[in-house]
LOLOKOL-938521 format. One record per residue (C-alpha): residue in three letters; chain; x, y, z; residue number from 1. Coordinates in steps of 0.5 Angstrom, whole numbers. Example, Ala and Ser with C-alpha at 12.3 -4.5 7.8 and 13.67 -1.06 7.14 Angstrom:
BEGIN
- code|unit|X|Y|Z|pos
- ALA|A|25|-9|16|1 .
- SER|A|27|-2|14|2 .
END
This chain:
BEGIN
- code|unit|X|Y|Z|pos
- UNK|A|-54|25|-17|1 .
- UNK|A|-52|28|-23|2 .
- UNK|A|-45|31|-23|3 .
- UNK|A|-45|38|-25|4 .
- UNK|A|-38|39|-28|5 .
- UNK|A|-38|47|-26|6 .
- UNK|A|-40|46|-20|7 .
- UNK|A|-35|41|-18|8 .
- UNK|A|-30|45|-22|9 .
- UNK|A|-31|52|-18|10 .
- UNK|A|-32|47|-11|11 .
- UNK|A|-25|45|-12|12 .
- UNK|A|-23|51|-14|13 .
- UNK|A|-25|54|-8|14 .
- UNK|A|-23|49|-3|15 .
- UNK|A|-16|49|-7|16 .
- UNK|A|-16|58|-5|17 .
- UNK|A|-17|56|3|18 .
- UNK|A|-25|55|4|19 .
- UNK|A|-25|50|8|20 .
- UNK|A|-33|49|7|21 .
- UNK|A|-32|48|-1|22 .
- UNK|A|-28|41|1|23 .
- UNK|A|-36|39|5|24 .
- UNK|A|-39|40|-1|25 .
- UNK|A|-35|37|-5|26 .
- UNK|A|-35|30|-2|27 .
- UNK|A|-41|29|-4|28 .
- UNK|A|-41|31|-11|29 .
- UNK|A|-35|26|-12|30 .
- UNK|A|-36|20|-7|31 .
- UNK|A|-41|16|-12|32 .
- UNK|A|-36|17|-18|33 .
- UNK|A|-30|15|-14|34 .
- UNK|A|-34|10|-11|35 .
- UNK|A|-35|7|-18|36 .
- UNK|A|-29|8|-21|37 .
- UNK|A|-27|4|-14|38 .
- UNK|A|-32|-2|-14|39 .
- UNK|A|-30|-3|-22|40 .
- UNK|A|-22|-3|-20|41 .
- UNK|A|-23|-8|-14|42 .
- UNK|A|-27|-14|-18|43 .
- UNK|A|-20|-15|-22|44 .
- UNK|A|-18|-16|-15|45 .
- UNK|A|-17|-24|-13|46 .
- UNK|A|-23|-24|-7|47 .
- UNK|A|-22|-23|0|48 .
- UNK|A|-18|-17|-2|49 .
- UNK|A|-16|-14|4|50 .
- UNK|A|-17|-7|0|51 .
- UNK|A|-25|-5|0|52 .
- UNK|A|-29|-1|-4|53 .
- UNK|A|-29|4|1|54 .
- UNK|A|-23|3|4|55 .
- UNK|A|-20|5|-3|56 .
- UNK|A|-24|12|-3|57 .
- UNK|A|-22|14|4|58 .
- UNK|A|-15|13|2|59 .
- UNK|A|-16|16|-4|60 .
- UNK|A|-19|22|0|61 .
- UNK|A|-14|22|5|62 .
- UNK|A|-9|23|0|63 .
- UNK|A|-12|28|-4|64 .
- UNK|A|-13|32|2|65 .
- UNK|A|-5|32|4|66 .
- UNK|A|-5|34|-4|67 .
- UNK|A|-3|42|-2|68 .
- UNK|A|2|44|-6|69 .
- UNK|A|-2|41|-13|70 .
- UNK|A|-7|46|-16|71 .
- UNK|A|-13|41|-19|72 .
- UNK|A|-16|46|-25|73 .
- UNK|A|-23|42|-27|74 .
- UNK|A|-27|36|-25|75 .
- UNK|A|-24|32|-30|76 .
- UNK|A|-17|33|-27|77 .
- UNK|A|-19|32|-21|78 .
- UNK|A|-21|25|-24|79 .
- UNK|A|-15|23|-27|80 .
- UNK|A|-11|25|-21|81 .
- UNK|A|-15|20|-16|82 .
- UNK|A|-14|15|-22|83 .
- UNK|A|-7|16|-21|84 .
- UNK|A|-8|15|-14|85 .
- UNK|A|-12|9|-14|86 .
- UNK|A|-7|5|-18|87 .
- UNK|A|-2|8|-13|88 .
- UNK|A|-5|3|-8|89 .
- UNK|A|-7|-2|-10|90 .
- UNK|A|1|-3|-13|91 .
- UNK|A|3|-1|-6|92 .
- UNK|A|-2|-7|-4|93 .
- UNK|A|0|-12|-9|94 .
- UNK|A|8|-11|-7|95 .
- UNK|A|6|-13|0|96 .
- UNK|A|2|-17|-1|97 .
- UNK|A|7|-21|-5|98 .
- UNK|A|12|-19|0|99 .
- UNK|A|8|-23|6|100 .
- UNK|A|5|-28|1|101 .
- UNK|A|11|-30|-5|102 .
- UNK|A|6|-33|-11|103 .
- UNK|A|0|-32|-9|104 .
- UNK|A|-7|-35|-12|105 .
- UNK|A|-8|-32|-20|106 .
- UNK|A|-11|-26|-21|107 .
- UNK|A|-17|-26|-27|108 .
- UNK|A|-16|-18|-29|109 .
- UNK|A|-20|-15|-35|110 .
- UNK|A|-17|-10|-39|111 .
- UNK|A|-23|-5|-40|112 .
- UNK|A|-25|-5|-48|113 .
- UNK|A|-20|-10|-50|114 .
- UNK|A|-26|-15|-52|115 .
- UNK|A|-24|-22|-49|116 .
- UNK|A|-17|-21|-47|117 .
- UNK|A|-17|-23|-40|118 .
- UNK|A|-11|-24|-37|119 .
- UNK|A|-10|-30|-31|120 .
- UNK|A|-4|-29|-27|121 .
- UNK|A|-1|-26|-20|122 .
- UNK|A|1|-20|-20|123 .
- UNK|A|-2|-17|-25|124 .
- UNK|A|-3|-10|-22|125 .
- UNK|A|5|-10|-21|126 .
- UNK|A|6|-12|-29|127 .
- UNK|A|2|-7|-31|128 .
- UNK|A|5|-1|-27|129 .
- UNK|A|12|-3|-29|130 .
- UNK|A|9|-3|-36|131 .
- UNK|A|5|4|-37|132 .
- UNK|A|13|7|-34|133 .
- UNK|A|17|4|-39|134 .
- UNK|A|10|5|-44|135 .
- UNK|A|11|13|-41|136 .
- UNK|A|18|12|-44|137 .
- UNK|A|17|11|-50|138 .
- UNK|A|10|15|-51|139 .
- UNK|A|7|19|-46|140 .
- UNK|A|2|21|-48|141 .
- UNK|A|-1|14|-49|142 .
- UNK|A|1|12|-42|143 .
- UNK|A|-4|17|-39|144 .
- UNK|A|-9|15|-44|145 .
- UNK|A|-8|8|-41|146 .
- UNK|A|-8|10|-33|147 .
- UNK|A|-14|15|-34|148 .
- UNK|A|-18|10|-37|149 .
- UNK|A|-16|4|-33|150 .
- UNK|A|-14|6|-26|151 .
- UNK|A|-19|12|-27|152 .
- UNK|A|-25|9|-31|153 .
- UNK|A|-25|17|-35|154 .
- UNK|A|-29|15|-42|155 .
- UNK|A|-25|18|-48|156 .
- UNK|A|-28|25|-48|157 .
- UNK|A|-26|26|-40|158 .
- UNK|A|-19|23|-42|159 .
- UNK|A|-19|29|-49|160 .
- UNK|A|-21|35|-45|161 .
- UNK|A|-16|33|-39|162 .
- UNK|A|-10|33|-44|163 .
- UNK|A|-13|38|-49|164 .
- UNK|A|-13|33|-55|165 .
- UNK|A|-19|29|-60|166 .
- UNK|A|-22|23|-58|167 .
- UNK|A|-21|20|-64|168 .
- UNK|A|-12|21|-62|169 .
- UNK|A|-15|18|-55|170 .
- UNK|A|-18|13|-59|171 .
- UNK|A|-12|11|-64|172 .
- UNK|A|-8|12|-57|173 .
- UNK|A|-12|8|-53|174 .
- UNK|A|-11|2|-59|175 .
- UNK|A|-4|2|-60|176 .
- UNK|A|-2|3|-51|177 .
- UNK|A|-8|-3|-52|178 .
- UNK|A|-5|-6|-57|179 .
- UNK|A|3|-6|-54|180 .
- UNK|A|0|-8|-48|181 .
- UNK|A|-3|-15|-50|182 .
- UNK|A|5|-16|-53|183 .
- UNK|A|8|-14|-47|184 .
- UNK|A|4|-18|-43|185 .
- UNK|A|4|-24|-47|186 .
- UNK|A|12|-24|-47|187 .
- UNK|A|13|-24|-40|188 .
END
């Protein structure tokens, strides 16, 4: 199914004003895309994680729906805010599991478009949450660019339209967080 991104947009609009009946209609909508974003965030995880495809979904759902006090304005906002989500759990899932399993086995994570930089170490989810909040000190901006791509498998255009900027800054964002990153990474 193509997402139309008016419909989805009027959808969440209309859920957010009190229709019951638009949340029905917009699950299907967005299932498939999140199920992706899901299934693509997963394979970096070490097999037999205990979270699944749609495990990941519901919970984001879940989440989603307890959101009552944030008012989502576009598709593209709804998609960086499950990004969000997503990486909200699966940071909660590496932290018990290192809590139940001090060390655990290695995880081999790629980093999306980084080429043939991947890293091989546990924990990974933790580094890199730990890093994209000190990167958000130092440039805000980039850090978002990071979780949206990362944790919310936006492209650059999605990413440019949610934060009001060109996809060309998008992609000099995306290098340089990309770039300090790998130094980040390496150093630690």
């Amino acid at each position: 199914m193509v997402l139309d991104p008016s419909d989805i947009t009027g959808l969440l609009q209309a859920w957010q004003a009190g229709d019951s009946d638009a949340l029905e209609r917009l699950t299907p909508l967005v299932y498939e895309e999140l199920r992706r974003v899901a299934r693509t965030k997963l394979r970096a995880e070490r097999p037999g994680h205990v979270l699944q495809t749609t495990a990941l979904v519901h919970e984001v759902y879940l989440r989603l729906v307890d959101i009552d006090r944030m008012t989502i304005e576009s598709r593209t906002h709804f998609f960086a805010l499950a990004g969000r989500l997503m990486r909200q759990i699966l940071v909660d899932a590496a932290r018990t599991r290192r809590r139940t399993k001090r060390g655990g086995d290695v995880v081999v994570v790629p980093l999306e478009d980084a080429g043939d930089w991947i890293v091989e170490r546990p924990d990974i989810i933790l580094d890199v949450d730990r890093l994209l909040t000190k990167l958000q000190a130092i440039d805000e901006r980039q850090a978002q660019v990071v979780e949206m791509r990362y944790f919310g498998g936006m492209t650059e255009g999605e990413i440019a339209d949610a934060l009001g900027i060109s996809e060309r800054t998008v992609k000099r964002d995306w290098a340089m967080a990309r770039a300090w990153l790998r130094k980040e990474l390496s150093a630690s």
